[in-house]
C-alpha positions in Angstrom: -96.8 -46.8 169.0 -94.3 -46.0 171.7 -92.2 -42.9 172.7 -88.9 -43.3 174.5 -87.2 -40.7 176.1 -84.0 -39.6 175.0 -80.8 -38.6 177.0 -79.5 -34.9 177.5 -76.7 -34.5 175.2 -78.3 -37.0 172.4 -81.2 -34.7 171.2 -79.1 -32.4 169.2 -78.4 -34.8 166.6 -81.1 -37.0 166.8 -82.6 -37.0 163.6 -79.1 -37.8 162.4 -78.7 -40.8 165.2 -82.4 -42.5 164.2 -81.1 -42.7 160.6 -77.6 -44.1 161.3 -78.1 -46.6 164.0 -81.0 -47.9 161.9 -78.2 -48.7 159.2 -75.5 -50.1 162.3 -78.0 -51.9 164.2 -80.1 -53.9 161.5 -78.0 -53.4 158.4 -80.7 -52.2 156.0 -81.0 -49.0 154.6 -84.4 -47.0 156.0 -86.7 -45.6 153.6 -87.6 -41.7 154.3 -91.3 -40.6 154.5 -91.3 -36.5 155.9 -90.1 -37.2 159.1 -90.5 -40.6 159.6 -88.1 -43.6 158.4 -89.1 -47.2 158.3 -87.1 -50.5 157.3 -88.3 -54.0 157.9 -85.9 -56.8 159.3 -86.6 -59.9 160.7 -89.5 -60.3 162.9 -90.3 -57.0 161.8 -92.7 -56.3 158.9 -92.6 -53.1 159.5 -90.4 -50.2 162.0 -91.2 -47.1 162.0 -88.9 -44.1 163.9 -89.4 -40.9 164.0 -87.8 -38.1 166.2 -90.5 -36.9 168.8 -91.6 -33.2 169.5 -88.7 -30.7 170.3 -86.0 -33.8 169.4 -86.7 -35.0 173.5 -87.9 -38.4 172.2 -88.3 -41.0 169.6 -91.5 -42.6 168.5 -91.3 -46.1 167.6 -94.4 -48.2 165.7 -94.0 -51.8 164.5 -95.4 -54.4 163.2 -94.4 -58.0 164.1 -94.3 -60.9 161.8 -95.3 -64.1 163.8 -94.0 -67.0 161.0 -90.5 -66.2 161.9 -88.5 -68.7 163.5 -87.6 -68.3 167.5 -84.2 -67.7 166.2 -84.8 -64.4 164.0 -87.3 -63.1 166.9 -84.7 -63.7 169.4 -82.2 -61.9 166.9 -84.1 -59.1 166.2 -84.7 -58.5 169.5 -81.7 -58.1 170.3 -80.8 -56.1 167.7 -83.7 -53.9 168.9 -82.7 -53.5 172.2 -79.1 -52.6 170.9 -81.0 -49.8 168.7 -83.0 -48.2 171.2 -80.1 -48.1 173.5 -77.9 -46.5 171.0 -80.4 -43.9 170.3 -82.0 -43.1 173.2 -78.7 -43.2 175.3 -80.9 -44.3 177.9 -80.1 -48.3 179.0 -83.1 -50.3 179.1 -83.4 -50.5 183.1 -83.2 -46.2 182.8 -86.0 -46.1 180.3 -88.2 -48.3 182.7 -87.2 -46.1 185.5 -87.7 -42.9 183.7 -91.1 -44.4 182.0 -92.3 -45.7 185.8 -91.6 -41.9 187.1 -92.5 -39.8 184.4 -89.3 -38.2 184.9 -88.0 -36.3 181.3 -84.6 -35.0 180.9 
């Protein structure tokens, strides 16, 4: 399980954001569970989102499936990275930076 931070200004409608980006990013339609929503695509058996306390964060679990080809790992991947970067609206290189210093906004 892992928690991103999420950018100022994308916290208000977060629980909205988790839900559509799910839908723009891997094309599937998430099943609800309380607060949580999972789909599976891909290399992905299983992804789980969920917003994190006081909206600040997401919380991400997955489980991989490894008899995928390289193609559909390197695809889902991608289409990972697209998601957390549309959610978050934090770019990859500022969630290292804000995950290396701690740093919440």
């Amino acid at each position: 399980m892992q928690e991103y931070p999420v950018k100022r200004g994308f916290t208000k409608d977060l629980g909205t954001r988790i839900v559509a980006e799910l839908r723009n990013c891997f094309g599937v339609e998430p099943v609800q569970s309380g607060a949580l929503f999972r789909i599976s695509f891909g290399a992905l058996q299983r992804l789980d989102v969920k917003a994190g306390a006081g909206g600040k964060t997401v919380i991400i679990d997955t489980e991989s499936d490894m008899n995928v080809s390289d193609e559909i790992i390197i695809d889902t991947n991608r289409r990972f990275r697209r998601y957390l970067d549309a959610v978050t609206g934090l770019s990859t290189k500022e969630r290292v930076k804000r995950a290396k210093s701690g740093v919440e906004e």
